[in-house]
C-alpha positions in Angstrom: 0.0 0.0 0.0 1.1 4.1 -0.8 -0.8 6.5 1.2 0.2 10.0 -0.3 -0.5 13.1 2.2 -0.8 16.2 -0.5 -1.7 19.5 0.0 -0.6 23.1 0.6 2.8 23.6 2.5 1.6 23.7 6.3 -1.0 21.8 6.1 -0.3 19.5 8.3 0.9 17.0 5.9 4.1 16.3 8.0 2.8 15.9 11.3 0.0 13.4 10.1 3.0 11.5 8.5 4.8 11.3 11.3 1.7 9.9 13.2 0.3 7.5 10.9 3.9 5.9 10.5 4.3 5.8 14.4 0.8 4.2 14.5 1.4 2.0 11.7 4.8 0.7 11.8 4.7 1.7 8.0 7.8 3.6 6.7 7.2 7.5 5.8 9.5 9.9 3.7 8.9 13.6 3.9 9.7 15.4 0.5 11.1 18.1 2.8 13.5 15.8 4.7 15.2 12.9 3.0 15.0 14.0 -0.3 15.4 17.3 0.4 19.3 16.5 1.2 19.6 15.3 -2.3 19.3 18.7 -3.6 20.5 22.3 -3.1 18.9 23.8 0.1 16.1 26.2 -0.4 17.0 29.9 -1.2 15.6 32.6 1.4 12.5 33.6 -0.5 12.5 31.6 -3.1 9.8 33.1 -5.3 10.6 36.7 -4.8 12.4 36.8 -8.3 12.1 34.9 -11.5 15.3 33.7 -11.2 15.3 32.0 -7.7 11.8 30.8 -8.5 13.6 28.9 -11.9 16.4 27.7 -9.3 13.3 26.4 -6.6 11.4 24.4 -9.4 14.4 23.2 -10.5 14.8 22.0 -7.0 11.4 21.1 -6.4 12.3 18.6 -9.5 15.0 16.9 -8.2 13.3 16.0 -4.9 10.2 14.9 -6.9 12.6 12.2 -8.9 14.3 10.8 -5.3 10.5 10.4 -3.8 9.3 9.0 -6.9 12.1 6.4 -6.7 11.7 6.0 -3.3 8.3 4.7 -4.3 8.6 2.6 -6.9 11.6 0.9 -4.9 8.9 0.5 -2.2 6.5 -1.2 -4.6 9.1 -3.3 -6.4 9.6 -5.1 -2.9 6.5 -4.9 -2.3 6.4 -2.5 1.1 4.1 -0.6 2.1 5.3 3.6 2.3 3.7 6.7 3.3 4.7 10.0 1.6 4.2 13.6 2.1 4.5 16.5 -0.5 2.6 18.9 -1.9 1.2 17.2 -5.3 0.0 20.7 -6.2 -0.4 20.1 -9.8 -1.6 17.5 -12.1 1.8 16.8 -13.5 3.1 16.2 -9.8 0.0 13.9 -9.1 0.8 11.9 -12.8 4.2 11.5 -11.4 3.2 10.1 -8.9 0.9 7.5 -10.1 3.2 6.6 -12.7 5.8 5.6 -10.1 3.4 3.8 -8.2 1.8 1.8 -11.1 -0.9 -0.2 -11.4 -2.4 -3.3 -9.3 -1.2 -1.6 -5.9 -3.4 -0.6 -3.3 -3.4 3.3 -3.0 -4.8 6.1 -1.2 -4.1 10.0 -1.5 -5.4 11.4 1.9 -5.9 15.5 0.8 -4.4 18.0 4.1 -6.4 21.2 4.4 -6.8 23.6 7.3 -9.2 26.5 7.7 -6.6 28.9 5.5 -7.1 32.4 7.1 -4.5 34.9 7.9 -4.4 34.5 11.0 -4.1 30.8 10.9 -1.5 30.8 8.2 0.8 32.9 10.5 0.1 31.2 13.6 1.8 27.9 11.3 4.3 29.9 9.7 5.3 31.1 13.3 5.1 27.5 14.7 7.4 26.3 11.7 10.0 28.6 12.0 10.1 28.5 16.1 10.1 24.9 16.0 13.1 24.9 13.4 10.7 22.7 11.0 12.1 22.2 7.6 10.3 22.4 4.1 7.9 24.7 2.2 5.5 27.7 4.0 8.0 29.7 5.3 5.8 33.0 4.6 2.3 34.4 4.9 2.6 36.1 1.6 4.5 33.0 0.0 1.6 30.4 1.3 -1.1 33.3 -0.4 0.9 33.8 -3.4 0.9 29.6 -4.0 -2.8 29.0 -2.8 -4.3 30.7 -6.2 -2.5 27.6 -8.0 -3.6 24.7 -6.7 -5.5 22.3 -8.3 -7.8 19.3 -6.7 -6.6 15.9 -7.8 -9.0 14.1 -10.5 -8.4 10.7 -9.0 -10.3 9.5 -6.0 -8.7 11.2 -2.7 -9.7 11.6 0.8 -9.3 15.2 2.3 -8.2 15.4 6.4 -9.0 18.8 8.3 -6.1 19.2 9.7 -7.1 22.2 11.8 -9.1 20.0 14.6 -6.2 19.3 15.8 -3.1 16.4 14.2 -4.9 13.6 16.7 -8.2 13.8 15.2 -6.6 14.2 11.7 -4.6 11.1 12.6 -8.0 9.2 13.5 -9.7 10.7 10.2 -6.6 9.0 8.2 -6.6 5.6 10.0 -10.5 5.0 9.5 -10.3 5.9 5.5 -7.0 3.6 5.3 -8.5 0.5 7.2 -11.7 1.3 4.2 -9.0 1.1 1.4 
């Protein structure tokens, strides 16, 4: 089995992972940690010019290709793997499915929170306090990405992340024990 956690950076997505792994006993890989040492480390404010966004997604594409083969090692052997990134769009999501292939069982378990201001900077706060790694490092960045996101068009569950990453956590476990 592949559970994917997708959605906007600070989410949740990571803290869920970490969870459902330590409930499950089933390996997880965080975009933002392990593959993220395969790459360059992220520029401060990576989108503020057109040049440091080119040098992000170029990034972005290298940590894509070590989670993707992450994956299809996983299902090769046959081992069950959760994943966290952001799959925000279509050609992340067909990445994705093409590394984990057919005739394995799958589910892609959507993160959102209630995005308000105030909300998005009580998590960017939390992130950078807490020394976190990965994406959402901003208010303005998070608003500036939110406009592009697109819903998956394969079946997905969403989690509401903002009751709180235990109820989350049970939210995930009952649609995984349905898969």
């Amino acid at each position: 089995m592949i559970i994917a956690l997708g959605g906007m950076p600070l989410a949740g997505k990571t803290t869920l992972g970490r969870l459902l792994s330590t409930e499950t006993g089933i390996h997880y890989v965080d975009i933002d940690d392990g593959p993220a040492r395969c790459a360059l480390p992220m520029l401060e404010n990576p989108y503020s010019t057109s040049k440091k966004e080119a040098v992000e997604n170029e990034r972005m594409n290298i940590l894509y290709d070590v989670l993707h083969a992450t994956i299809e090692a996983h299902v090769r052997v046959g081992r069950p793997l959760i994943v966290s990134a952001t799959y925000r769009t279509k050609d992340r999501r067909d990445q994705l499915l093409d590394a984990i292939g057919h005739g394995v069982d799958f589910e892609f378990l959507l993160c959102r929170m209630d995005d308000t201001r105030d909300e998005v900077t009580r998590r960017v706060d939390l992130r950078i306090a807490s020394n976190e790694i990965g994406g959402g490092r901003s208010v303005e960045q998070y608003f500036k990405l939110r406009p592009l996101w697109t819903d998956p068009d394969f079946p997905y569950r969403t989690i509401d992340t903002t009751k709180g990453p235990h109820i989350a956590l049970q939210e995930a476990q009952q649609y995984i024990k349905k898969a």
